[in-house]
N, C-alpha and C positions, 0 to 999 in steps of 0.2 A: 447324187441324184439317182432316185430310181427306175428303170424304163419299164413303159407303159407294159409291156409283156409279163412283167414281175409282178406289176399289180394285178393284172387279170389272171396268172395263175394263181396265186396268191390268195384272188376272187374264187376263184375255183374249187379252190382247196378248202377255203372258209365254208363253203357251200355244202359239197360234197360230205364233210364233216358234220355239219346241220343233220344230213340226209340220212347218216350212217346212227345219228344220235338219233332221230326222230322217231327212225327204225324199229331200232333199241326202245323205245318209249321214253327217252333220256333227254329231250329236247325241252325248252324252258319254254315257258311263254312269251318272256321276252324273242328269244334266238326265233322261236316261229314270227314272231312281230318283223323282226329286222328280215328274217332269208324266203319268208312264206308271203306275206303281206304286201312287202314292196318289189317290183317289177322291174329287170334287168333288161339292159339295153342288149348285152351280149345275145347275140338268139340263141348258144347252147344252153347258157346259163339259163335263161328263159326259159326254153322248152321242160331242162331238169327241172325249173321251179314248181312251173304250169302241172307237170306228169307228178310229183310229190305232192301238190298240193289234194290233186285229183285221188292219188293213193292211199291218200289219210285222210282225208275227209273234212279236216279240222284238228286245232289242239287238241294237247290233250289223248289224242287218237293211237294204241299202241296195236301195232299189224301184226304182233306176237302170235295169235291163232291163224295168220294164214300164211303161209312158207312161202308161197307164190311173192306174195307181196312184197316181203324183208328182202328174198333174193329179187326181186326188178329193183328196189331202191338203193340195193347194194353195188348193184349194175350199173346203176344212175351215177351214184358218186363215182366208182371206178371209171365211167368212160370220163365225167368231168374232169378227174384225175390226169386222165391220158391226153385230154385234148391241148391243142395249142394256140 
């Protein structure tokens, strides 16, 4: 059995990864379907989703031309990373 803790890092880590790909301009249309579209109960996970979705605008969307932006959503996944 696995404890609930495992799946929300887990959750986490699935996310953060989304965020580092999206970044990248690497993220699917599907992956923004499942981690951009639908709404997490977690509030960290939340807030990341909310603050990504905000960053990019929509699919599709690569932040490549603005530094600013790749380094906040790399910062996004890293604290998701960290948290517990």
């Amino acid at each position: 059995m696995t404890s609930s803790r495992a799946i929300r890092q887990t959750d986490r880590g699935l996310l953060a990864s989304f965020i580092e790909y999206a970044a990248d301009g690497k993220a699917t249309k599907l992956e923004w379907e499942r981690f951009i579209v639908e709404h997490y109960v977690n509030a960290s996970m939340e807030r990341a989703r909310a603050e990504c979705a905000r960053l990019l605008s929509g699919y599709g969307e690569t932040p490549s031309e603005s530094h600013v932006t790749r380094s906040r959503l790399y910062a996004i996944a890293k604290k998701l990373r960290e948290s517990t």
